[in-house]
N, C-alpha and C positions, 0 to 999 in steps of 0.2 A: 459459408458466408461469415460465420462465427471470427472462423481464421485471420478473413479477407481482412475484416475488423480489429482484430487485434494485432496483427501485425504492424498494419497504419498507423494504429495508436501507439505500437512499439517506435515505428517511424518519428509518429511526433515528438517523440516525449525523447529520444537521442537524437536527433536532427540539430546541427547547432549547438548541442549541449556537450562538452568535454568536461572532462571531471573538472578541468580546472576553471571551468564557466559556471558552473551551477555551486549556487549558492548554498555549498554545504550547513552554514546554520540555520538558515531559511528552510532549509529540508528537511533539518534535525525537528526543529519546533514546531514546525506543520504535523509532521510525524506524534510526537509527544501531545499536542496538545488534541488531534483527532484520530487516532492511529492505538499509542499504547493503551488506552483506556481497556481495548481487546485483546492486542497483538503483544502489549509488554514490551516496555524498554528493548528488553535485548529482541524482541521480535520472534520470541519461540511460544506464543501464545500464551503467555503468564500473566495477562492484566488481570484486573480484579471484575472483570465481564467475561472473561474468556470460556468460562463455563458455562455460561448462562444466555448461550445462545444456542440454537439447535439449526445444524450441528456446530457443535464449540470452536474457539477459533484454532485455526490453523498455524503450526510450529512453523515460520516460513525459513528456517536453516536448516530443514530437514535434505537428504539429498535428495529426496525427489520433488523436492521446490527448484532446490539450484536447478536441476536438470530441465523444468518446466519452464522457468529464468532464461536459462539458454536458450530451449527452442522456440519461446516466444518471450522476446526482452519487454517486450510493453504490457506483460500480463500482469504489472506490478497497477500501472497506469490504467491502463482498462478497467482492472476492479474497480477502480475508485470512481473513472465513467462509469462506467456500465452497469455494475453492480447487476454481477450475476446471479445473486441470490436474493435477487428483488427487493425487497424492504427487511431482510435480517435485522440491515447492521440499526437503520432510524428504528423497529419492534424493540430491539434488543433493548437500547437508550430508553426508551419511553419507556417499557416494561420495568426497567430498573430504575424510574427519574431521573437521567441523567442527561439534562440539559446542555445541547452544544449548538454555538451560536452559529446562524448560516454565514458560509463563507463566500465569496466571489471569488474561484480557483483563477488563475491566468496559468498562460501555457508553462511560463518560468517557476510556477508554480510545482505543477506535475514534474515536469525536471526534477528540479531540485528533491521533491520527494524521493523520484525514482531514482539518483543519485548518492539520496542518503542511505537507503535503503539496502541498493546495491550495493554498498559499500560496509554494512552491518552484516551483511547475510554470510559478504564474501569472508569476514574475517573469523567468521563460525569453523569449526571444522566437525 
């Protein structure tokens, strides 16, 4: 079922979207302003929260991200629905004060994350 789900969200979040439709600064700043705080600029888990969550965030340039990347492309999109680790990321923030305002995501939204992202990851080696 898990799959069923993620896949679809892989669906949504590429359906539409070509690199040259999604609003790469739009995904950058989505990313930075809700994203590095854990994940770090470059996205190898270096924010200045990345430790201090259990368990700590995840290097997402590692190769067995890209490889998870490929076999399910909307696993980037789904974390961010789904949130498979329940209340981590809003414990983490509250535990450490760190105040982030609610956003109303749109679907051009998760593109564009999932666009910047893919695109950070890939340029890792």
């Amino acid at each position: 079922m898990n799959r069923l789900i993620i896949a679809a969200l892989g669906i949504l979040s590429l359906t539409q979207a070509s690199a040259s439709l999604a609003d790469n600064a739009n995904g950058k700043q989505l990313f930075l302003q809700r994203c590095a705080m854990c994940h770090g600029a470059d996205i190898k888990g270096t924010g200045p929260l990345a430790n201090k969550s259990n368990p700590p965030t995840p290097d997402l340039t590692t190769s067995a991200f890209k490889k998870r990347l490929k076999d399910y492309p909307g696993v980037i999109v789904s974390s961010v629905i789904l949130r498979p680790n329940g209340d981590l990321i809003p414990r983490t923030l509250r535990e450490n004060g760190v105040k982030v305002a609610p956003y109303a995501w749109r679907v051009q939204d998760f593109r564009d994350l999932n666009q910047y992202m893919n695109a950070v990851i890939a340029r890792t080696r």
